[in-house]
PyMOL commands that place a pseudoatom at each C-alpha (Angstrom):
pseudoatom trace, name=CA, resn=UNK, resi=1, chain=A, elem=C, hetatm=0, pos=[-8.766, -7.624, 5.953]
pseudoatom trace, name=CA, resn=UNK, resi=2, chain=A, elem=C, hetatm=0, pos=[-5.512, -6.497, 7.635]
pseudoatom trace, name=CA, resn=UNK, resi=3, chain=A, elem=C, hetatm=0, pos=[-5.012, -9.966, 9.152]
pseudoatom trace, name=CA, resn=UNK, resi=4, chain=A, elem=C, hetatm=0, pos=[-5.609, -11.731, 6.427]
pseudoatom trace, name=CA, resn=UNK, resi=5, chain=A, elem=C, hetatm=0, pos=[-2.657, -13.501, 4.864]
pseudoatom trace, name=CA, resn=UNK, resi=6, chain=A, elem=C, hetatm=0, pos=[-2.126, -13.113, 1.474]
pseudoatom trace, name=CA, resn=UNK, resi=7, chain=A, elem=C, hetatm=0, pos=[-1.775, -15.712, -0.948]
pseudoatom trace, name=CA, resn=UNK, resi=8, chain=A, elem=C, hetatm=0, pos=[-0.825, -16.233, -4.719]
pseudoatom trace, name=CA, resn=UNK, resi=9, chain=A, elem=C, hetatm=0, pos=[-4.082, -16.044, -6.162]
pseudoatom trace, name=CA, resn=UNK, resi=10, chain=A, elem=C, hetatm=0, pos=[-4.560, -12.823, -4.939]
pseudoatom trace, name=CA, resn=UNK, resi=11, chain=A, elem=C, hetatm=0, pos=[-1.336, -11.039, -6.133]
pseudoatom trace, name=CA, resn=UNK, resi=12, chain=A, elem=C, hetatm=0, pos=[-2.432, -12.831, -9.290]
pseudoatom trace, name=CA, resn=UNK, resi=13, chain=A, elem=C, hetatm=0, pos=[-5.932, -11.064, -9.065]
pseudoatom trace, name=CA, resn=UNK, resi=14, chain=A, elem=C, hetatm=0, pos=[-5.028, -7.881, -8.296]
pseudoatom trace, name=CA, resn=UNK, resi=15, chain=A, elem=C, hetatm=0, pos=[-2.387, -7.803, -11.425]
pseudoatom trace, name=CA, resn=UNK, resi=16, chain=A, elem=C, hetatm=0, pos=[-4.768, -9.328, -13.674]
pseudoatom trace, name=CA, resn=UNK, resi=17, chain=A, elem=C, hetatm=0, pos=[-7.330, -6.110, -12.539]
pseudoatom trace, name=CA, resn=UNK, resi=18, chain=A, elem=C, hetatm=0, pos=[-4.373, -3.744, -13.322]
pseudoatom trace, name=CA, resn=UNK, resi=19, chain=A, elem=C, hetatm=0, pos=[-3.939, -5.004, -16.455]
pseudoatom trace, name=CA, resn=UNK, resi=20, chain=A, elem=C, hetatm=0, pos=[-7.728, -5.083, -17.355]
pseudoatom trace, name=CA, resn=UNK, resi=21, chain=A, elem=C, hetatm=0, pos=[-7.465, -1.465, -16.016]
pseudoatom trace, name=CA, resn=UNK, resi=22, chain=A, elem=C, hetatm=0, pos=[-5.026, 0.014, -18.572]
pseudoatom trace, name=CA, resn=UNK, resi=23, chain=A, elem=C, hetatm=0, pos=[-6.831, -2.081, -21.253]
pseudoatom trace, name=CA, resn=UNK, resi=24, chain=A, elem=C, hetatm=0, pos=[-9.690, 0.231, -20.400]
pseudoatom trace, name=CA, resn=UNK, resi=25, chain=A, elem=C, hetatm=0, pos=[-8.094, 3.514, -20.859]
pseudoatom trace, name=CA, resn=UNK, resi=26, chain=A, elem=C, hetatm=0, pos=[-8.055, 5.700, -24.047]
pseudoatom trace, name=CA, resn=UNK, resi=27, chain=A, elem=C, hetatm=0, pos=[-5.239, 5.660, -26.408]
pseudoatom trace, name=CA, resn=UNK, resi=28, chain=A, elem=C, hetatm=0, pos=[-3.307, 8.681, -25.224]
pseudoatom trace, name=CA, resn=UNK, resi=29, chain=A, elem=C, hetatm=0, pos=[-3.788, 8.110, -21.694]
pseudoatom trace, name=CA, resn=UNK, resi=30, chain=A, elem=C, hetatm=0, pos=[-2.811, 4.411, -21.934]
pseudoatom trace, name=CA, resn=UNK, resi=31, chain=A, elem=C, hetatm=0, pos=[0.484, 5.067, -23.851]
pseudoatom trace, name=CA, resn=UNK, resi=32, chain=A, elem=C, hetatm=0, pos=[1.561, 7.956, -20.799]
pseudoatom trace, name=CA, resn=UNK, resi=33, chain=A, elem=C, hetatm=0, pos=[0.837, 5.265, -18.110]
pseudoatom trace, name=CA, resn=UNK, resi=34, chain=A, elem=C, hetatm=0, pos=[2.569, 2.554, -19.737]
pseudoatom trace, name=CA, resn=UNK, resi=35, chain=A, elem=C, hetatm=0, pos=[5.621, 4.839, -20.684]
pseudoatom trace, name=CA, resn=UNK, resi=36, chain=A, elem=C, hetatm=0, pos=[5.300, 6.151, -16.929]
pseudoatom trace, name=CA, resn=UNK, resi=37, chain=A, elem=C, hetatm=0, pos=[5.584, 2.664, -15.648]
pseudoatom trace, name=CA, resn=UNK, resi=38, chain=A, elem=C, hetatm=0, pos=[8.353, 2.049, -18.243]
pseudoatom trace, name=CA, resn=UNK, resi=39, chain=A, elem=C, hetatm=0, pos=[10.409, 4.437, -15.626]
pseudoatom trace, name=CA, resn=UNK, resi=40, chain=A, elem=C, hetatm=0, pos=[9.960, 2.487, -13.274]
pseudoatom trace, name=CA, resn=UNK, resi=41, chain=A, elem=C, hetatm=0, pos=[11.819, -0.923, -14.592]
pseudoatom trace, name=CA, resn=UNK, resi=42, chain=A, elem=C, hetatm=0, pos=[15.346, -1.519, -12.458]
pseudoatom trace, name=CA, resn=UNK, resi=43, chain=A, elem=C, hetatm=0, pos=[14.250, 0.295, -9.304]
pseudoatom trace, name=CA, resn=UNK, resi=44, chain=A, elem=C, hetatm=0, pos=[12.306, -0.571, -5.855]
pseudoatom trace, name=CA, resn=UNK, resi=45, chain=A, elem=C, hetatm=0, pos=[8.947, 0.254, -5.222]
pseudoatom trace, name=CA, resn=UNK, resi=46, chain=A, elem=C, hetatm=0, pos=[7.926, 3.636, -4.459]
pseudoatom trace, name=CA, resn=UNK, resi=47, chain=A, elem=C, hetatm=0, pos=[11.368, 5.008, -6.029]
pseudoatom trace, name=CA, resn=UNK, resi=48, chain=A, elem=C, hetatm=0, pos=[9.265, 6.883, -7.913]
pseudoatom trace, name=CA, resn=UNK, resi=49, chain=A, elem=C, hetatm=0, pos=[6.211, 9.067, -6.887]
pseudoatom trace, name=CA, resn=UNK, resi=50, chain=A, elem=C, hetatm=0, pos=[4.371, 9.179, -10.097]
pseudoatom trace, name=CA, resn=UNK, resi=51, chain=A, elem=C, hetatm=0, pos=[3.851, 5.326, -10.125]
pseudoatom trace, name=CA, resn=UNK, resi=52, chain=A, elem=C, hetatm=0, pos=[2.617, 5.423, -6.947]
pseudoatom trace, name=CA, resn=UNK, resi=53, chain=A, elem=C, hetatm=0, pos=[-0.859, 5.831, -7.716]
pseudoatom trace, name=CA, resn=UNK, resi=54, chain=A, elem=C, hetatm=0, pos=[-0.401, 2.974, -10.739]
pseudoatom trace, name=CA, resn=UNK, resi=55, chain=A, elem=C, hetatm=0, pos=[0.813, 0.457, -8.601]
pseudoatom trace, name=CA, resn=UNK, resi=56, chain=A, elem=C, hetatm=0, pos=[-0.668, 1.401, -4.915]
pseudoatom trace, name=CA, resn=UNK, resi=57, chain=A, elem=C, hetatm=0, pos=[-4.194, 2.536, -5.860]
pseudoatom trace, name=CA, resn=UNK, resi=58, chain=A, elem=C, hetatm=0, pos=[-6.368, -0.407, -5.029]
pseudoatom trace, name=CA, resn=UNK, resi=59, chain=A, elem=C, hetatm=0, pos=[-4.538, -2.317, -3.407]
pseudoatom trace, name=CA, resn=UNK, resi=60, chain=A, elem=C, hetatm=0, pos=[-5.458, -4.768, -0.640]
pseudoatom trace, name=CA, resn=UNK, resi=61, chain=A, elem=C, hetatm=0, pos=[-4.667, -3.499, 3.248]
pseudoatom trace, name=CA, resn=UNK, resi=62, chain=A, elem=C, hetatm=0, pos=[-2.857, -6.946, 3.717]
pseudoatom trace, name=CA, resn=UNK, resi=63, chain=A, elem=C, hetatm=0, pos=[-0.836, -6.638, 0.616]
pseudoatom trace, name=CA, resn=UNK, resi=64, chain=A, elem=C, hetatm=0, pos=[0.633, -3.473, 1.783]
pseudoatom trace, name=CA, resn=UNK, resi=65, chain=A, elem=C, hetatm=0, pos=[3.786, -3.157, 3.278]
pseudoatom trace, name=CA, resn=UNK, resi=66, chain=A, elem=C, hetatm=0, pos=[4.208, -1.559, 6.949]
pseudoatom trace, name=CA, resn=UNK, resi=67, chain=A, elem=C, hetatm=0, pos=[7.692, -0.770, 7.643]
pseudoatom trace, name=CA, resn=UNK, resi=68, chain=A, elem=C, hetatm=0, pos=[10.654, 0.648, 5.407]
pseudoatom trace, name=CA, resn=UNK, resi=69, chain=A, elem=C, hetatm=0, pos=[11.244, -2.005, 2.837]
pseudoatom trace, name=CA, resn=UNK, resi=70, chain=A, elem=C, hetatm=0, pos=[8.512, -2.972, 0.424]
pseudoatom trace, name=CA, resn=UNK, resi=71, chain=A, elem=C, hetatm=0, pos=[6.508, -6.024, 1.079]
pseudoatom trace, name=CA, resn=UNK, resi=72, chain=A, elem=C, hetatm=0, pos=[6.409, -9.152, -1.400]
pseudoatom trace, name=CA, resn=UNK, resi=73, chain=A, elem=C, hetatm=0, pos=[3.569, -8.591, -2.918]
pseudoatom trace, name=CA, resn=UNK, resi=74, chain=A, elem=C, hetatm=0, pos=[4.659, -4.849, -3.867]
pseudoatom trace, name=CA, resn=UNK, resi=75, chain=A, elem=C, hetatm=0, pos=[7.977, -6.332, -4.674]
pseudoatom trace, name=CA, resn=UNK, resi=76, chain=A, elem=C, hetatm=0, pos=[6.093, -8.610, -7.010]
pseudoatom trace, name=CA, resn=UNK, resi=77, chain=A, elem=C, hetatm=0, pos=[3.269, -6.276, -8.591]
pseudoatom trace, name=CA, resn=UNK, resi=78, chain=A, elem=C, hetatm=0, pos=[5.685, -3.248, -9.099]
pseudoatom trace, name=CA, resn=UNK, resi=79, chain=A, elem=C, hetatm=0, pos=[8.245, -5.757, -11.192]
pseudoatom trace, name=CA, resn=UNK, resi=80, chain=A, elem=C, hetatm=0, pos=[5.084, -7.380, -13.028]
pseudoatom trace, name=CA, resn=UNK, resi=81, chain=A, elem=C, hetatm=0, pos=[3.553, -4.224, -13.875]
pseudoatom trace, name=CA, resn=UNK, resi=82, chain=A, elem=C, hetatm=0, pos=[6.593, -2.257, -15.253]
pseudoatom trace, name=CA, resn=UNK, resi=83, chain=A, elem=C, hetatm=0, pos=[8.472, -5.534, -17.221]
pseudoatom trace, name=CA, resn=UNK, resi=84, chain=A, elem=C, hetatm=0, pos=[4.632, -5.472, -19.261]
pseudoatom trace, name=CA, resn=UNK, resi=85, chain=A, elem=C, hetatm=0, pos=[5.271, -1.913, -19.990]
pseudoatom trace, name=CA, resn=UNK, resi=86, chain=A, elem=C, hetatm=0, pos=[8.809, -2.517, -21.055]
pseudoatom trace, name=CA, resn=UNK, resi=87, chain=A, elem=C, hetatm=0, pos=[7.387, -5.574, -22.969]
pseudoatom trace, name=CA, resn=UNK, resi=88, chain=A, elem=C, hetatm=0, pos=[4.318, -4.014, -24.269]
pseudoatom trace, name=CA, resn=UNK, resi=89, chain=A, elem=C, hetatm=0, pos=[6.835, -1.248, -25.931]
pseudoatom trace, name=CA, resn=UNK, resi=90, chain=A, elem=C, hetatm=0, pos=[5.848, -0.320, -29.198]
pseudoatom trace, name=CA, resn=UNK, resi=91, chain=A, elem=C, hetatm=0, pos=[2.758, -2.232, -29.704]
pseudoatom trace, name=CA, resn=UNK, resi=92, chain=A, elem=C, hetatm=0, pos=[-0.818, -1.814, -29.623]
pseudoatom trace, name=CA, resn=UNK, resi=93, chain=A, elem=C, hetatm=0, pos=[-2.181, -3.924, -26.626]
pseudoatom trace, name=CA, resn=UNK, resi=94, chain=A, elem=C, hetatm=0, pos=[-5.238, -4.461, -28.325]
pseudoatom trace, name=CA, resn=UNK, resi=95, chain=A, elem=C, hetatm=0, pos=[-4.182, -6.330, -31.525]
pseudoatom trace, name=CA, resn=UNK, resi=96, chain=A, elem=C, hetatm=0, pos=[-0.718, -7.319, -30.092]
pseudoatom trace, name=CA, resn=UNK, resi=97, chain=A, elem=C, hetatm=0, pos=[-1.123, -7.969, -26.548]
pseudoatom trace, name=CA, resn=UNK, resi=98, chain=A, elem=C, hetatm=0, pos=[2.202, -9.133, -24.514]
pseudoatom trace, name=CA, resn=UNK, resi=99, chain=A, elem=C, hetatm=0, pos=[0.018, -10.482, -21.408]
pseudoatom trace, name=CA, resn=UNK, resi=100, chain=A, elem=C, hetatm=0, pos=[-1.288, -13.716, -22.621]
pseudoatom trace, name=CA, resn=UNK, resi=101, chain=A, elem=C, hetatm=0, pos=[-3.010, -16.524, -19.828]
pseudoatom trace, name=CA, resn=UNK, resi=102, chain=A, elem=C, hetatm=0, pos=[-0.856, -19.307, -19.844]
pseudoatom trace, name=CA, resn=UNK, resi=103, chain=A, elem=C, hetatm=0, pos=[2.504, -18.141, -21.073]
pseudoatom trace, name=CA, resn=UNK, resi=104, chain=A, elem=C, hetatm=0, pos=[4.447, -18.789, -18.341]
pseudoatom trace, name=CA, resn=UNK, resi=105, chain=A, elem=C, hetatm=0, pos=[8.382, -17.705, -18.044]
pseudoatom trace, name=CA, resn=UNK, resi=106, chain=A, elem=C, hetatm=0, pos=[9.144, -21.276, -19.186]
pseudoatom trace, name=CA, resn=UNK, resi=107, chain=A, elem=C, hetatm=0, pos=[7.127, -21.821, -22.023]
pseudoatom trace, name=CA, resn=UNK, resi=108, chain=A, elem=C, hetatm=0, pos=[7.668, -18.152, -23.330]
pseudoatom trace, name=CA, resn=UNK, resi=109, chain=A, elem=C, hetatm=0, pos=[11.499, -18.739, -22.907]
pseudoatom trace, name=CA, resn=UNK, resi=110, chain=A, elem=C, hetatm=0, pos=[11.703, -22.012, -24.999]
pseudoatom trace, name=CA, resn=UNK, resi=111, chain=A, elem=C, hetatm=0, pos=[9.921, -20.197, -27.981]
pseudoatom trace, name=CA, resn=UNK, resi=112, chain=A, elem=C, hetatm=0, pos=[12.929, -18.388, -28.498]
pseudoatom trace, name=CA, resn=UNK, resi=113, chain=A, elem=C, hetatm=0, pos=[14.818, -21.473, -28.943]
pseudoatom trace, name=CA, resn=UNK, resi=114, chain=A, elem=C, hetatm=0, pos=[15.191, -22.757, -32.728]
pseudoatom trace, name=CA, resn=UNK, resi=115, chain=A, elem=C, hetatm=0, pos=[18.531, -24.605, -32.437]
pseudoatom trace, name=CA, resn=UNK, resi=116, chain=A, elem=C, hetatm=0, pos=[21.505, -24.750, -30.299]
pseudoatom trace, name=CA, resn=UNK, resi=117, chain=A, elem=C, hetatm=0, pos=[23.089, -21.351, -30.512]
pseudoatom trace, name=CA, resn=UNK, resi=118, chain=A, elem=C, hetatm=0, pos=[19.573, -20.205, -29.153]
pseudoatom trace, name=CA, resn=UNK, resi=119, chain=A, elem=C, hetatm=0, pos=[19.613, -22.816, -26.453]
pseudoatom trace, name=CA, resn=UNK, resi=120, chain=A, elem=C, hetatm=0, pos=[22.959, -21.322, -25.241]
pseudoatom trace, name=CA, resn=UNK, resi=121, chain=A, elem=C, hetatm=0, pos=[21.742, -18.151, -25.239]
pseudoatom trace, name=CA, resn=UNK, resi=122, chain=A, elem=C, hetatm=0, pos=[18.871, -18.134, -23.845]
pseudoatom trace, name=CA, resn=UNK, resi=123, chain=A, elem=C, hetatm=0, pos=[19.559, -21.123, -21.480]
pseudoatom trace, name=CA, resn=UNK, resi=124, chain=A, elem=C, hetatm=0, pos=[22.501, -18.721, -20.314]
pseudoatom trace, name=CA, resn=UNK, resi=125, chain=A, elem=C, hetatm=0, pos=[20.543, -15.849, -19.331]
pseudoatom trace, name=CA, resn=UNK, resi=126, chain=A, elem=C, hetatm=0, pos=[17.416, -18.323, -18.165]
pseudoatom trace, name=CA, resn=UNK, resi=127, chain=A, elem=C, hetatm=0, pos=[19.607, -19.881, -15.914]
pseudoatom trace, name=CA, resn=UNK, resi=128, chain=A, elem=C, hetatm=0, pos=[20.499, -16.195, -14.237]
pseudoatom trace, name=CA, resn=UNK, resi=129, chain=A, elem=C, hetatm=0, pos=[17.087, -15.452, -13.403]
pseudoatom trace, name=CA, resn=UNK, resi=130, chain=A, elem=C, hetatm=0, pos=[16.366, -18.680, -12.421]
pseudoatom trace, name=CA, resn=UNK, resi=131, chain=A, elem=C, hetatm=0, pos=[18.877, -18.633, -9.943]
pseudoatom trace, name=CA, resn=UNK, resi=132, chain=A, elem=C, hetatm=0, pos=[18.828, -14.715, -8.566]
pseudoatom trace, name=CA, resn=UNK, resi=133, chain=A, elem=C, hetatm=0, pos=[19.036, -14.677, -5.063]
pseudoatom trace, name=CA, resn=UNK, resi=134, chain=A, elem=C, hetatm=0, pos=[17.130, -11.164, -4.356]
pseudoatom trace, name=CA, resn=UNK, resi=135, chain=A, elem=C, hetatm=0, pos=[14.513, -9.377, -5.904]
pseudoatom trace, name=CA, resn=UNK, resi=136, chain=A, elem=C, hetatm=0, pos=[16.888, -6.524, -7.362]
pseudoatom trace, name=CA, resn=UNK, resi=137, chain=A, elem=C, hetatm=0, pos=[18.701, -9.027, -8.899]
pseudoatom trace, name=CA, resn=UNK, resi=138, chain=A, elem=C, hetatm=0, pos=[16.157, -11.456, -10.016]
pseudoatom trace, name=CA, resn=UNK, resi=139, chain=A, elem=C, hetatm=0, pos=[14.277, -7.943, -11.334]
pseudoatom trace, name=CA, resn=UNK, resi=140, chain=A, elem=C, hetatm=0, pos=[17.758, -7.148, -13.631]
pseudoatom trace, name=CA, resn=UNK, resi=141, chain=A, elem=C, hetatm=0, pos=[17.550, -10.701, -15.187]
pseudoatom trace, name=CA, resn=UNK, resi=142, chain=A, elem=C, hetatm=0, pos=[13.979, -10.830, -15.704]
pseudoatom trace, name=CA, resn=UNK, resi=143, chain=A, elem=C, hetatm=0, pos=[14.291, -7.608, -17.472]
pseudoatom trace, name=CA, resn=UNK, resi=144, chain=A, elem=C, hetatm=0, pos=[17.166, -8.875, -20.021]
pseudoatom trace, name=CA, resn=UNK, resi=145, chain=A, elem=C, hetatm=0, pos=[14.728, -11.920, -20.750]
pseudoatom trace, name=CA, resn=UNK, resi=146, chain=A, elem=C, hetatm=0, pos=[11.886, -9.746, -21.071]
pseudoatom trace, name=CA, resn=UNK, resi=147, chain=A, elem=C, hetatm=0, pos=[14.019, -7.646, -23.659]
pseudoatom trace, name=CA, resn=UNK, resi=148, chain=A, elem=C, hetatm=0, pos=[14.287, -10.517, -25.614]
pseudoatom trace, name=CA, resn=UNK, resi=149, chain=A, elem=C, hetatm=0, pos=[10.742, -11.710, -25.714]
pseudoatom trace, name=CA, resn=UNK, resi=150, chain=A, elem=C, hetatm=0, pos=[9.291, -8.018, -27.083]
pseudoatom trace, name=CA, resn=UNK, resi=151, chain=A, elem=C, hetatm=0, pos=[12.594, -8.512, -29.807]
pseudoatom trace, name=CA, resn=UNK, resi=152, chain=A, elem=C, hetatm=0, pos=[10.725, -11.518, -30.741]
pseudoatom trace, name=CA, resn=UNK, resi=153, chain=A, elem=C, hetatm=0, pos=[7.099, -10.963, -30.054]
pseudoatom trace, name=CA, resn=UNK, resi=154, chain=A, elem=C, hetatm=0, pos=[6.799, -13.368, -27.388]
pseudoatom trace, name=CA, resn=UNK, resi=155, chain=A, elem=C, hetatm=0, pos=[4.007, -12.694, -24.880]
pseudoatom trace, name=CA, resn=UNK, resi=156, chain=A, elem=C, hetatm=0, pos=[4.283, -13.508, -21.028]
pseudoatom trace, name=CA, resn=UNK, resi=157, chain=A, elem=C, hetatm=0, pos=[1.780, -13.932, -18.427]
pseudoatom trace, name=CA, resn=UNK, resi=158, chain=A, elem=C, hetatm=0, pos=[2.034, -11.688, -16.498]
pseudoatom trace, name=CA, resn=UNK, resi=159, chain=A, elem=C, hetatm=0, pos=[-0.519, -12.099, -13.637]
pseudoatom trace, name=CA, resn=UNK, resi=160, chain=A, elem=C, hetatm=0, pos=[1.105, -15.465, -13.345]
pseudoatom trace, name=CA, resn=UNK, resi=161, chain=A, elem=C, hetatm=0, pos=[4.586, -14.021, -12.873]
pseudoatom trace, name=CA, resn=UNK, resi=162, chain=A, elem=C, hetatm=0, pos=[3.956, -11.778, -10.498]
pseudoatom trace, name=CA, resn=UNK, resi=163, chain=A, elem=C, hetatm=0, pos=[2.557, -14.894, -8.388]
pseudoatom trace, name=CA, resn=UNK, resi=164, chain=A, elem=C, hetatm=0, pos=[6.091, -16.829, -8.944]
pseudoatom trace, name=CA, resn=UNK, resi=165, chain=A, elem=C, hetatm=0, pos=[7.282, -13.064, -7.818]
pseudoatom trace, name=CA, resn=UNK, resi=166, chain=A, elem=C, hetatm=0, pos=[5.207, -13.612, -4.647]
pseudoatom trace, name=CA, resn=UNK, resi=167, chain=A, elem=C, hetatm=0, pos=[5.923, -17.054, -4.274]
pseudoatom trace, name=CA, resn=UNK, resi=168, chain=A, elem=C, hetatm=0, pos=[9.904, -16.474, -5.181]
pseudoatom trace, name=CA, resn=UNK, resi=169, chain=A, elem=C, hetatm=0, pos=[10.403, -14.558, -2.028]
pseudoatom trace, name=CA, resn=UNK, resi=170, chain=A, elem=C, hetatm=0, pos=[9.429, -16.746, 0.614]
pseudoatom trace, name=CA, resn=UNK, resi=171, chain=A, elem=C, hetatm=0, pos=[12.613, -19.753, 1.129]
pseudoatom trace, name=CA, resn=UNK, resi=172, chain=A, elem=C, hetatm=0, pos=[10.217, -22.627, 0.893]
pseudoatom trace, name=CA, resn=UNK, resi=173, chain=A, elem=C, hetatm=0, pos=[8.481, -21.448, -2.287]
pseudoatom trace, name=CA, resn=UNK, resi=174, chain=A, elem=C, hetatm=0, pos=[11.390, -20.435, -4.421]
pseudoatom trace, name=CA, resn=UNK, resi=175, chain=A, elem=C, hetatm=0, pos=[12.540, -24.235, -5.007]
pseudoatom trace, name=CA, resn=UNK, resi=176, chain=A, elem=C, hetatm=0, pos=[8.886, -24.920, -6.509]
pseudoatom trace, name=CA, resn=UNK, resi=177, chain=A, elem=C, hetatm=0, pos=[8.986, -21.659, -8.886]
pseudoatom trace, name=CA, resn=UNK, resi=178, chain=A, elem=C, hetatm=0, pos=[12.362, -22.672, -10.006]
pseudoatom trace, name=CA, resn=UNK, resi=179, chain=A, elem=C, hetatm=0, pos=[11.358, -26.419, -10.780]
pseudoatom trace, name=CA, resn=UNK, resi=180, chain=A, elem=C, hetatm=0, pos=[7.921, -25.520, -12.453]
pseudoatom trace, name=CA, resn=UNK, resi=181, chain=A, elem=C, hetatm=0, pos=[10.421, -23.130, -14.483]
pseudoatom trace, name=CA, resn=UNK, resi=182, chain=A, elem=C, hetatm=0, pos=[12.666, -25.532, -15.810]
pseudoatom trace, name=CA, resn=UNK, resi=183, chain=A, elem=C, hetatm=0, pos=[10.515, -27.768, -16.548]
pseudoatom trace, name=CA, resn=UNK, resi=184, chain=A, elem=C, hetatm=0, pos=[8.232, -25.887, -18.973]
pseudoatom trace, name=CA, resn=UNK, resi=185, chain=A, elem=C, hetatm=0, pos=[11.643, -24.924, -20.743]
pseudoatom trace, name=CA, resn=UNK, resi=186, chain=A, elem=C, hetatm=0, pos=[12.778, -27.936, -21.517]
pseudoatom trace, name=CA, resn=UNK, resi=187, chain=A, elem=C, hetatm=0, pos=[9.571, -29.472, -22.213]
pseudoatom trace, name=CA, resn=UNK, resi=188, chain=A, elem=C, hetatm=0, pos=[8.497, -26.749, -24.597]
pseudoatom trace, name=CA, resn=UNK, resi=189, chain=A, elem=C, hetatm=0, pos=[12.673, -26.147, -25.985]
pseudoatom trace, name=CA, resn=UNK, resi=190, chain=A, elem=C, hetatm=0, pos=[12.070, -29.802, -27.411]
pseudoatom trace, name=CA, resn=UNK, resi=191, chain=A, elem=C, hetatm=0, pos=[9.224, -28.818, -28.772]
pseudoatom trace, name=CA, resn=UNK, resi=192, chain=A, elem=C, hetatm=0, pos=[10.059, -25.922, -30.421]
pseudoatom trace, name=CA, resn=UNK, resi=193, chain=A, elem=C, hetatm=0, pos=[13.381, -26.919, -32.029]
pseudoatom trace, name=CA, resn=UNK, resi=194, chain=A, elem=C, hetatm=0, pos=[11.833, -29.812, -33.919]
pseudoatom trace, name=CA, resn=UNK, resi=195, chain=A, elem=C, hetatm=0, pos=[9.099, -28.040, -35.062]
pseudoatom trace, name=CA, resn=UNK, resi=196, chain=A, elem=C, hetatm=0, pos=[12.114, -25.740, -36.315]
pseudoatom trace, name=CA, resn=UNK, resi=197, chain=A, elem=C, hetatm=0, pos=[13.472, -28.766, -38.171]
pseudoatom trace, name=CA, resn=UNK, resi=198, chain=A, elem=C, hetatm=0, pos=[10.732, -29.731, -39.667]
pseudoatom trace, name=CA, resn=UNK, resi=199, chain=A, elem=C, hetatm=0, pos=[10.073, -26.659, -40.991]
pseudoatom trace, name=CA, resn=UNK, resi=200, chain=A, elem=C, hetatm=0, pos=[13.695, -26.760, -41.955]
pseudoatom trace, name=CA, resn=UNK, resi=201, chain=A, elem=C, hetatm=0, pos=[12.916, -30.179, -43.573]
pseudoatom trace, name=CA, resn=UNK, resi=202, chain=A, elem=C, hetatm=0, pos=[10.273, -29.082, -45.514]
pseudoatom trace, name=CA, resn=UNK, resi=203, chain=A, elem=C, hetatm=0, pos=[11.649, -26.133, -47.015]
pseudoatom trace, name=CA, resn=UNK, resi=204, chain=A, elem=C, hetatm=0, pos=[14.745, -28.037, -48.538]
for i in range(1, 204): cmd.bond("trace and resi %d" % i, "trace and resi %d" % (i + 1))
show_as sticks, trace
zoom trace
């Protein structure tokens, strides 16, 4: 319903049925709309009239925007649904999917971190998004990060992000994201570089 506020869950939902949805198609017509969408990382919802339809069709009245400027939950679907494509570049979603439940942007981050020249780095550029203070900009770091997850193979998930997304926008929410953020970094970045060592270890 138009009155109805909208919450996480359903940003979350309606990405997660977008997703499912270009899962569906055939081959051909999957690689077009995730190349389409592709064209649509770094700029503002409805920039571009042939994602309309990818992004818009289906979408709940409520999470619709009514005035000039898009509304948060377009703000977070459109940068959900294009960073896949970017990440999804180049590999079959079927036998190498890049939308995985329960990869979130903290965890997925941390895997790239083996020792301290990759905690620098990617702490460095972790930090930026972490700390962007509108969507344009947050969009801009989320897409170097992304970059360096499909160099690696790393999968995200991406209903889940687009929540944050939601939940980034609103002043009383954005502290949360951030915190449930760093923590999954650092938790998982200890994790991952001793495993590293070990393996290090092992192999000497």
């Amino acid at each position: 319903m138009k009155g109805a506020a909208v919450q996480r869950r359903d940003v979350e939902a309606f990405v997660r049925r977008k997703l499912d949805g270009l899962l569906r198609l055939g081959d051909g017509a999957r690689r077009a709309a995730l190349a389409n969408l592709r064209r649509g990382a770094g700029r503002a919802p409805g920039d571009l009239p042939s994602l309309w339809g990818t992004i818009f069709d289906g979408m709940p009245e409520n999470m619709a925007g009514s005035g000039a400027a898009p509304s948060r939950a377009e703000w977070a679907v459109y940068i959900a649904l294009t960073l896949y494509a970017l990440h999804q570049q180049g590999r079959d979603p079927a036998r190498e999917p890049m939308n995985a439940e329960g990869a979130g942007m903290g965890r997925a981050a941390a895997q790239m971190v083996r020792d301290e020249g990759d905690m620098n780095r990617v702490l460095r550029r972790f930090n930026e998004t972490a700390t962007s203070s509108g969507m344009e900009e947050l969009e801009h770091h989320l897409r170097g990060l992304v970059n360096m997850l499909r160099a690696e193979g790393i999968p995200l998930d991406y209903p889940q992000l687009a929540g944050e997304l939601f939940a980034y926008q609103s002043p009383e929410q954005a502290a949360q994201v951030r915190l449930a953020w760093g923590r999954d970094f650092y938790r998982y970045a200890g994790r991952s570089r001793q495993e590293n060592e070990e393996e290090n270890d092992n192999g000497q």
